[in-house]
Backbone bond lengths (Angstrom), bond angles and torsions (degrees), N, CA, C in turn:
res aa  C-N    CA-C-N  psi(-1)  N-CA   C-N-CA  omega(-1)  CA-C   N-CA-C  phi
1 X - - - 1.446 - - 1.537 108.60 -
2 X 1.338 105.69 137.44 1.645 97.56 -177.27 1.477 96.63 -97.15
3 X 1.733 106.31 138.59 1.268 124.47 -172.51 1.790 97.79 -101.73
4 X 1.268 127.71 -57.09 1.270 117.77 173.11 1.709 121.68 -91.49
5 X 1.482 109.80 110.91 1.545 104.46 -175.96 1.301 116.52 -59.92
6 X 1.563 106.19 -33.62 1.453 101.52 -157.81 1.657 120.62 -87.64
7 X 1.302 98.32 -25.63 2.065 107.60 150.52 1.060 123.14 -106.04
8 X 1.640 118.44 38.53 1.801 120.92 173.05 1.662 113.32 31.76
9 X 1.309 122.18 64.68 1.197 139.22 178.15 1.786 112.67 -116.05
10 X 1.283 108.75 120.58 1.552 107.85 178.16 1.501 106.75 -119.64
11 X 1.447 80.79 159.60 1.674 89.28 -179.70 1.234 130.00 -54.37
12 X 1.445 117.42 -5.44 1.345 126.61 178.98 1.469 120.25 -77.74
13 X 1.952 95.24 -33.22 1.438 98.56 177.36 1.707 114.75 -82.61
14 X 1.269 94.64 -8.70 1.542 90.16 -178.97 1.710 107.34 -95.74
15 X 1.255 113.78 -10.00 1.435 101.74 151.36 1.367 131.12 -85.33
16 X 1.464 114.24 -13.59 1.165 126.46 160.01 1.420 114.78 -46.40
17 X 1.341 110.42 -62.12 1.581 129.61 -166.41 1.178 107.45 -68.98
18 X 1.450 123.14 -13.33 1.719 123.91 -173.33 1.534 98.73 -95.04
19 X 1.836 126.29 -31.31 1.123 129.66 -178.99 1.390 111.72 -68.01
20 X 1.717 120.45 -20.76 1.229 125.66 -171.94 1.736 118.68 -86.18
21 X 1.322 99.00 -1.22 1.249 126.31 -147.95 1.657 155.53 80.19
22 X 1.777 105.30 26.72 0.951 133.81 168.20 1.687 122.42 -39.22
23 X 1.048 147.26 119.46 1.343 115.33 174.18 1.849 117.39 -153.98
24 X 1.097 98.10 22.59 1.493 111.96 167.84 1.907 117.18 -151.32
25 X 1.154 117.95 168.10 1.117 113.87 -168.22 1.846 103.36 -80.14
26 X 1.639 114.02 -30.69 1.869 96.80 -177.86 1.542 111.90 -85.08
27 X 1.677 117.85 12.86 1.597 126.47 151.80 1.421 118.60 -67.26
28 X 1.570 110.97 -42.79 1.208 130.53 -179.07 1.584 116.28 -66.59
29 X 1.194 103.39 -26.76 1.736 113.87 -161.93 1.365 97.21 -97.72
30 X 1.500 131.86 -31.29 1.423 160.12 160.72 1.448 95.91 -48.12
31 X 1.063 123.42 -83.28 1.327 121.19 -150.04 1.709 112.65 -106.45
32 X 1.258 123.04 -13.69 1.599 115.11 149.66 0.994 125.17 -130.99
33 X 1.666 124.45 9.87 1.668 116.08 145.85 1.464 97.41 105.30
34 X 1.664 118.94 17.76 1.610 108.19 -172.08 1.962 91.57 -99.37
35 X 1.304 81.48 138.92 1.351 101.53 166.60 1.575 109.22 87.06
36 X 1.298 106.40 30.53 1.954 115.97 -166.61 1.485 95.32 -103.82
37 X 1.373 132.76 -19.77 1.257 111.34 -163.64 1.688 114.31 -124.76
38 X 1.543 102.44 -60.79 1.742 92.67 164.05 1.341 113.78 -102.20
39 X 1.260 130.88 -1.67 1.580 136.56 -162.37 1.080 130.84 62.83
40 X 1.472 116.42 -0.71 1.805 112.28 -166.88 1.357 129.03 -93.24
41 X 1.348 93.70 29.65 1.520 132.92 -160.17 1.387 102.13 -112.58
42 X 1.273 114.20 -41.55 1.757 106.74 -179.53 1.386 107.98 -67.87
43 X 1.218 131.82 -75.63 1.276 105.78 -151.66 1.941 111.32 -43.54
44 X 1.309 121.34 -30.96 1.510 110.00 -163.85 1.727 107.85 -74.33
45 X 1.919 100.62 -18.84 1.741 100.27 -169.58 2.160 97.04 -91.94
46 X 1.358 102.72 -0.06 1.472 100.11 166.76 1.807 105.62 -67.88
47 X 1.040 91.20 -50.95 1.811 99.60 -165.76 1.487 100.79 -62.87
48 X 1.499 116.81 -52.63 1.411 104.67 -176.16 1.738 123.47 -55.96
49 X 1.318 103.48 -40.52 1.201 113.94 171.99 1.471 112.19 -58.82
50 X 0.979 134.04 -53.33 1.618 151.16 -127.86 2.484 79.81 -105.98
51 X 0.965 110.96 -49.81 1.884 112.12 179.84 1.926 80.01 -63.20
52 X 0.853 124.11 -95.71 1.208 132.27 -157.85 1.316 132.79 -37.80
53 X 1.244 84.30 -21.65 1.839 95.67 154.81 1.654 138.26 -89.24
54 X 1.831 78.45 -26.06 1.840 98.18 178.49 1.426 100.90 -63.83
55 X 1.607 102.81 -49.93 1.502 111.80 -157.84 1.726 114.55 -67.98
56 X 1.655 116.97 -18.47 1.225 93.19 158.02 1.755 132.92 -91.20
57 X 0.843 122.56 150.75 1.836 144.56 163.59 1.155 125.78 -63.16
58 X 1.499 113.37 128.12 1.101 95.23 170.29 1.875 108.86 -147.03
59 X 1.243 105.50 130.45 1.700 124.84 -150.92 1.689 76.94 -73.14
60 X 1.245 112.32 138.41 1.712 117.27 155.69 1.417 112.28 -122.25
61 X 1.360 122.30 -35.47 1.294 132.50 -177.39 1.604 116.39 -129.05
62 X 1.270 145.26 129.34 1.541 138.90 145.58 1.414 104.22 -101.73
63 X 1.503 91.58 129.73 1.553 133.35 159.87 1.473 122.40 -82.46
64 X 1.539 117.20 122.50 1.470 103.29 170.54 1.953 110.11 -93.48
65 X 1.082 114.47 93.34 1.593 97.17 -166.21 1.480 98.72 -71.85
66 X 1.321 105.95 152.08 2.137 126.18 171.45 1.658 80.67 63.55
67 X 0.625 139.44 54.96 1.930 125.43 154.58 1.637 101.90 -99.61
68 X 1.359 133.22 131.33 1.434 129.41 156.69 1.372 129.69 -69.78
69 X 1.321 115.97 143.82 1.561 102.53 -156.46 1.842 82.62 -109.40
């Protein structure tokens, strides 16, 4: 779905850009131009960005719980 009309930007690329290490919206505006011209694009490329970051995981530690040592 394209989130910014006015620089043909979709939400795909802005999850792209969050996987690359994207992680605020004036990175986004920096480096693919969303939200440069009418703005009515940010609030919806906050959310995409902002799910897509929640939604990945990241393992730091495994626990074996009840295992005998």
């Amino acid at each position: 779905m394209i989130v910014c009309v006015c620089n043909n930007i979709s939400d795909r690329e802005i999850r792209q850009a969050a996987d690359l290490g994207i992680s605020s919206i004036a990175e986004l505006r920096q480096e693919l131009g969303v939200g440069t011209m009418c703005g009515k694009c940010v609030s919806y490329a906050r959310e995409v960005l902002h799910e897509h970051i929640e939604s990945k995981t990241t393992v730091t530690e495994l626990r074996r719980v009840g295992q005998l040592a």
